[in-house]
C-alpha positions as CSV (number, residue, x, y, z in Angstrom):
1,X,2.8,-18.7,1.0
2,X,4.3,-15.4,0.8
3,X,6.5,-14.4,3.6
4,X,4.1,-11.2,4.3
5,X,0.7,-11.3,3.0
6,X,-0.3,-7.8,2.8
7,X,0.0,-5.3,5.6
8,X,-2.3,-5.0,8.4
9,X,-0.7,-3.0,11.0
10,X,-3.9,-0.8,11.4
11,X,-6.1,-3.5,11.6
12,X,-3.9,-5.7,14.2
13,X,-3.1,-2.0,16.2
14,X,-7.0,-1.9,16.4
15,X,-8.0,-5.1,17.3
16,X,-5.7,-5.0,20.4
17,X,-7.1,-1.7,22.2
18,X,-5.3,-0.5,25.5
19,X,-4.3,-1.6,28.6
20,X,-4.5,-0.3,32.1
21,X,-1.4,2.3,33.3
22,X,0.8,-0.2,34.9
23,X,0.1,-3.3,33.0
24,X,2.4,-6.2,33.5
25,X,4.5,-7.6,30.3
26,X,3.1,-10.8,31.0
27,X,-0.7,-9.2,30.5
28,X,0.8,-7.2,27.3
29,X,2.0,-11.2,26.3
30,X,-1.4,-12.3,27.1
31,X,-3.1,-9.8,25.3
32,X,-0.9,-10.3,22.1
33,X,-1.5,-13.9,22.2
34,X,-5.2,-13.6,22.4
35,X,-4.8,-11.6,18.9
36,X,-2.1,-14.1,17.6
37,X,-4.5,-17.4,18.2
38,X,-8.0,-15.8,17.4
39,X,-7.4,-17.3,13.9
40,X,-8.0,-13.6,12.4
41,X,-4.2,-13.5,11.1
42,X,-2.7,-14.9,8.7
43,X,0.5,-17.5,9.4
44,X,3.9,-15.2,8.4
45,X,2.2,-11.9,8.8
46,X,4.4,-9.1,9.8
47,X,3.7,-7.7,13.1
48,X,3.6,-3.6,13.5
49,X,6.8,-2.1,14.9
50,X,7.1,-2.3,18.8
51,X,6.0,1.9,19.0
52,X,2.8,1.8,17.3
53,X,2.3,-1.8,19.1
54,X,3.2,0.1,22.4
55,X,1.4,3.3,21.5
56,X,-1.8,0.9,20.7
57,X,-1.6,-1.2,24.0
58,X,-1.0,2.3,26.1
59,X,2.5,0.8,27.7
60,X,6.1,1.1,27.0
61,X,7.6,0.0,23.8
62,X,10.1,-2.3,26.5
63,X,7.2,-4.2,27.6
64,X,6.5,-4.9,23.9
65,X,9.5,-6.0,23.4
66,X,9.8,-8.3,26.2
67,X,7.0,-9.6,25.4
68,X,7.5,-10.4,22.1
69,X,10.9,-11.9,23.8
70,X,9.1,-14.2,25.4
71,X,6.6,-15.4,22.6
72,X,9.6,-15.7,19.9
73,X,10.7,-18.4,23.1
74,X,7.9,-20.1,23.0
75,X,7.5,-20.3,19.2
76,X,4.6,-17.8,18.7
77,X,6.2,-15.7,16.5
78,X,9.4,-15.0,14.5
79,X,11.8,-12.1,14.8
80,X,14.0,-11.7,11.9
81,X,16.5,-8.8,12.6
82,X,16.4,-5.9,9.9
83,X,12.7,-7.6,8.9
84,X,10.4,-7.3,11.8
85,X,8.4,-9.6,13.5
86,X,6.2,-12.6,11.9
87,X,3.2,-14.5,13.5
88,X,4.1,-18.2,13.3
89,X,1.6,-21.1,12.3
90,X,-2.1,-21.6,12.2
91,X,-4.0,-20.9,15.2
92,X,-4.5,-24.4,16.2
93,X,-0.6,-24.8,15.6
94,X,-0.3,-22.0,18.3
95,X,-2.1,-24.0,20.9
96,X,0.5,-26.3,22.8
97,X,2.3,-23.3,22.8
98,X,-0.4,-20.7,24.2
99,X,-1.1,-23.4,27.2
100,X,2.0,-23.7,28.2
101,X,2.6,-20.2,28.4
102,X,-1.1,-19.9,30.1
103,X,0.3,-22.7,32.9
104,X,3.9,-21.0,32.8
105,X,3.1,-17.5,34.0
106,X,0.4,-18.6,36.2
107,X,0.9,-20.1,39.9
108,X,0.9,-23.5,38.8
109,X,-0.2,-26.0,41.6
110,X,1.2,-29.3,41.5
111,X,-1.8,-31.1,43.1
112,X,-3.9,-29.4,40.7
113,X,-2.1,-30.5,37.6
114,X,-1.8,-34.2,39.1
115,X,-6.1,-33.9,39.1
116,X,-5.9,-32.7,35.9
117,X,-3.4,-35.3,34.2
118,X,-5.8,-37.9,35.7
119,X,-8.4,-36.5,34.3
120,X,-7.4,-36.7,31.0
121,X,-5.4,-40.0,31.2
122,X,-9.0,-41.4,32.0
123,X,-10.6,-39.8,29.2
124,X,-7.5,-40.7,26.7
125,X,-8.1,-44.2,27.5
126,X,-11.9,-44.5,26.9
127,X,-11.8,-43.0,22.7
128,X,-8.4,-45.1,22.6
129,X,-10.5,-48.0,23.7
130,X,-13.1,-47.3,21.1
131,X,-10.6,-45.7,18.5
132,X,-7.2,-48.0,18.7
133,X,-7.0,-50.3,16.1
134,X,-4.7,-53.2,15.6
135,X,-1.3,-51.8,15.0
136,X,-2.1,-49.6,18.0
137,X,-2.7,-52.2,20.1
138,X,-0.1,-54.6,18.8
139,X,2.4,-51.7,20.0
140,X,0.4,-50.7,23.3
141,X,1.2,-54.3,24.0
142,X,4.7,-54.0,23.3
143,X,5.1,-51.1,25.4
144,X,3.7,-53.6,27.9
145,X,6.3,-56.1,27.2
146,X,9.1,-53.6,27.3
147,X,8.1,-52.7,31.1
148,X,8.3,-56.0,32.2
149,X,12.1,-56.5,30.3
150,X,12.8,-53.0,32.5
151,X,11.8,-53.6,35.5
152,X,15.6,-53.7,36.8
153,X,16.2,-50.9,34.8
154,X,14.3,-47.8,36.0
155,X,15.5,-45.5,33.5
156,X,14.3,-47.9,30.7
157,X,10.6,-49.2,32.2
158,X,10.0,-45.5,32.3
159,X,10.6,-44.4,28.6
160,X,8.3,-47.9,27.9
161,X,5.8,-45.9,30.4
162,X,5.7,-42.6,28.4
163,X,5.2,-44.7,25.5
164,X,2.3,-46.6,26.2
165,X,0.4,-43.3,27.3
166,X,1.6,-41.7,23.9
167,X,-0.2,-44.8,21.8
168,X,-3.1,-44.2,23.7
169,X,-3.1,-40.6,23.0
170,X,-2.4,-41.3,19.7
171,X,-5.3,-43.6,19.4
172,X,-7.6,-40.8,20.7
173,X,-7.8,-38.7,17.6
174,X,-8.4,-35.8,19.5
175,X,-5.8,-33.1,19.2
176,X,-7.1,-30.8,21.5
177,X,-6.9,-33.5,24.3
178,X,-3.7,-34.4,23.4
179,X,-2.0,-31.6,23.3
180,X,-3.1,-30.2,26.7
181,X,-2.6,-33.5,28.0
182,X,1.4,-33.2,26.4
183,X,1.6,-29.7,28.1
184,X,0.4,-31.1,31.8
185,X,2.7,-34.2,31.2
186,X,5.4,-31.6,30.7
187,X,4.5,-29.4,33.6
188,X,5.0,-33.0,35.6
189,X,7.9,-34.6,34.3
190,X,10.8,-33.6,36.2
191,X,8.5,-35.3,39.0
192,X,7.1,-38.7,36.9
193,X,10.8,-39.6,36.0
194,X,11.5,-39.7,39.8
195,X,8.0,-41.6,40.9
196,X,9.2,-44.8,40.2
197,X,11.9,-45.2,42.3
198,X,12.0,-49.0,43.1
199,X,11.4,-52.4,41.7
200,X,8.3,-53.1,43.6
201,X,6.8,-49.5,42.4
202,X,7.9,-50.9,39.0
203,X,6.0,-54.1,39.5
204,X,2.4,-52.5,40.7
205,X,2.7,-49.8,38.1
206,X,3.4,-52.4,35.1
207,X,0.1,-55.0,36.6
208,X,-1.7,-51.2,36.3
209,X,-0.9,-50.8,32.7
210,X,-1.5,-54.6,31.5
211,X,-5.0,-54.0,33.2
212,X,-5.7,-50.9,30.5
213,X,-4.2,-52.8,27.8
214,X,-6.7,-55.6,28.7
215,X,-9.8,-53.7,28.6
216,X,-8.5,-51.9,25.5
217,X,-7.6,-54.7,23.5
218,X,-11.3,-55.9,24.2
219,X,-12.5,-52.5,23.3
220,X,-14.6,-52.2,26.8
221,X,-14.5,-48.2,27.0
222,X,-15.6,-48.5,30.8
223,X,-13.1,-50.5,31.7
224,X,-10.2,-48.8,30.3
225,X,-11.6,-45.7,32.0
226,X,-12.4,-47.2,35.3
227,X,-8.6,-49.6,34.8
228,X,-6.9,-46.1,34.5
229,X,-8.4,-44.4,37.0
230,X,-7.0,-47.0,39.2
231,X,-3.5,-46.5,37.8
232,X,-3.4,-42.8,37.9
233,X,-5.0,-43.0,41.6
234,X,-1.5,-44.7,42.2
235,X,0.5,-43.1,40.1
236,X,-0.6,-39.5,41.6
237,X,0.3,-40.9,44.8
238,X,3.6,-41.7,44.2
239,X,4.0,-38.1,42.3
240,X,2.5,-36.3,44.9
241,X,5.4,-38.0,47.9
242,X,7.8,-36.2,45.0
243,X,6.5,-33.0,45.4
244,X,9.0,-30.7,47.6
C-alpha cells in the first residue's frame, strides 16, 4: 500500500466542519478521531497541514498540533518530520486506541469501571463457555494449576490470574468485547495487582476461578456466567478497599 494514496485534504478539511470559539484541544482530539475511525480514510493517508486543519476546525493551529501530539501518543496517527502527518491502521485497528483515549480524557470513576469489568468478565465467560475448545480449556486449566503452585508467591498467582481471563477472552471470538474489556482491565491494573494481598485472598480467589473452569469445561454457559459473577462480586470487593 502506497505510503499516500492520493490527496484528500479538501475532502478531510470538509468532513470535519467547525468548532465553537474556545474549544478545548481535547474536543479538537475528539473531533479528529471521529473522522480518523469513521472508516472513510484510507490507512497511511496524509493528513492536511495543521493551518488549513486549524482554519477548517475554527481554532488555533496550536490546538491542532497538540492534538495531533496526543493521538501520535496514542498510535492514531503518524508524524513523520519533513513529511506530514499519516492516519494509522484500519478503523477497527483504531479502536483499543480511541477508547482509551475516550476513558482517558474523561473523569473516569473507579466504581464505574469495576461495574463495567464485571460486566464483561460475565459475558466473556458465557461465549468462552460455548466457544472454547480443547486446547483452550487444556490451558484455562493450566492457568488453574499455576494459581495453586503460586499461592506463596503473590506476584506469580497473579500473572496465572491475568492469564486465565485472557484464554477466556480469547475463546470469546469477539473482538469488540475484548478489546474494551483490555482497555477497562488497563484502566484497573495498577489496583488488580494490589487486590490480592494475602494467601487466604489467594485461596478464595483460586476456588473462584476452578468454579468457571468447571462450568466451562462442561460447556454450561449459565454457569460460567453465574460462576463469574460470583468471582467478580469478590474480586470488585477487594478492588474497591484499593481504591484511595
Amino acid at each position: 500500500m502506497p505510503a499516500y494514496p492520493g490527496d484528500r485534504s479538501d475532502e478531510i478539511v470538509a468532513a470535519l466542519g467547525a468548532l465553537p470559539s474556545g474549544t478545548p484541544v481535547s474536543e479538537v482530539a475528539r473531533r479528529l478521531m471521529d473522522l480518523f475511525t469513521s472508516g472513510s480514510i484510507e490507512p497511511g493517508t496524509r493528513l492536511p497541514p495543521e493551518r488549513q486543519l486549524a482554519a477548517s476546525l475554527g481554532v488555533g493551529r496550536s490546538a491542532v498540533r497538540e492534538a495531533l501530539a496526543a493521538l501520535e501518543i496514542l498510535g492514531i496517527v503518524d508524524v513523520r518530520p519533513g513529511s506530514g502527518t499519516y492516519l494509522r491502521g484500519e478503523a477497527s485497528e483504531l479502536l483499543p486506541q480511541t477508547l482509551r483515549w475516550g476513558l482517558l480524557i474523561g473523569e473516569r470513576n473507579t466504581v464505574q469501571l469495576l461495574e463495567l469489568r464485571a460486566g464483561l468478565e460475565i459475558y466473556v465467560a458465557r461465549l468462552a463457555a460455548g466457544r472454547m475448545d480443547a486446547d483452550g480449556r487444556r490451558r484455562l486449566a493450566e492457568c488453574t494449576t499455576r494459581m495453586a503452585d503460586g499461592l506463596d508467591d503473590l506476584a506469580a498467582f497473579a500473572r496465572a490470574d491475568r492469564d486465565f481471563h485472557q484464554v477466556l477472552a480469547e475463546a470469546a471470538d469477539n473482538a469488540v468485547l475484548v478489546d474494551t474489556l483490555h482497555v477497562v482491565r488497563s484502566l484497573l491494573q495498577v489496583y488488580a495487582d494490589r487486590a490480592v494481598h494475602d494467601t487466604d485472598a489467594a485461596e478464595v480467589a483460586l476456588r473462584e476461578h476452578e468454579a468457571v473452569l468447571a462450568a466451562v469445561q462442561a460447556g454450561d454457559e449459565d454457569a460460567a456466567a453465574s460462576t463469574m459473577a460470583v468471582h467478580m462480586a469478590t474480586a470488585g470487593e477487594r478492588l474497591r478497599a484499593e481504591v484511595p
